[in-house]
C-alpha positions, 0 to 999 in steps of 0.5 A: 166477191169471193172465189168462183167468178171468171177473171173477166168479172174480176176485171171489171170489179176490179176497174171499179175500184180504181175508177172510184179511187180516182187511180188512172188505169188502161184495160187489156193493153196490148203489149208490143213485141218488135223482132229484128225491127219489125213488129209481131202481132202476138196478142200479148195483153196486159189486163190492166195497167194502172198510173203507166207503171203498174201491172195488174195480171189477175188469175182465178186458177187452183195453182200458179204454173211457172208459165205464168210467171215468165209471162209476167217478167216478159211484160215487165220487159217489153213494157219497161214497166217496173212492177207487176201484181199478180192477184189470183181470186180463187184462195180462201184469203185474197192475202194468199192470192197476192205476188208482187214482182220487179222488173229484172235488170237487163 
């Protein structure tokens, strides 16, 4: 589809694709987060998670901000989840727009 659409469109295209390849996949998964037992309702979302192990974040921004990278490893935390692919769409190559993270051990 190339660059310039929104990470919703992205999303759904991307969904598409794993429904076709027969891949199991959950959209916007809410992600739990428990302080001191109780549970916080923070609106954290995973935008898909594909066979219950991996996390697929997608960006369509200029640069990354470090932000985003503490996101993700707070996903992998709370998820358990032991990887996260970061694709960000709007780069020339799509190549250049993938980051592959692991879980960090506790």
């Amino acid at each position: 589809m190339g660059p310039g659409l929104l990470e919703a469109a992205y999303e759904s295209c991307l969904a598409h694709e794993l429904a076709v390849a027969g891949l199991e996949f959950r959209r916007q998964v809410p992600v739990p987060l428990v302080y001191k037992g109780t549970p916080i309702d923070c609106g954290f979302r995973l935008d898909l998670l594909v066979e219950r192990d991996l996390i697929v974040e997608i960006k369509c921004v200029d640069a990354i901000n470090p932000v985003f990278v503490a996101q993700i490893i707070t996903y992998l935390r709370l998820t358990g989840a032991p990887q996260c692919l970061r694709l960000n769409f709007k780069v020339k190559r799509m190549t250049d727009g993938i980051k592959s993270f692991l879980r960090p051990r506790e």
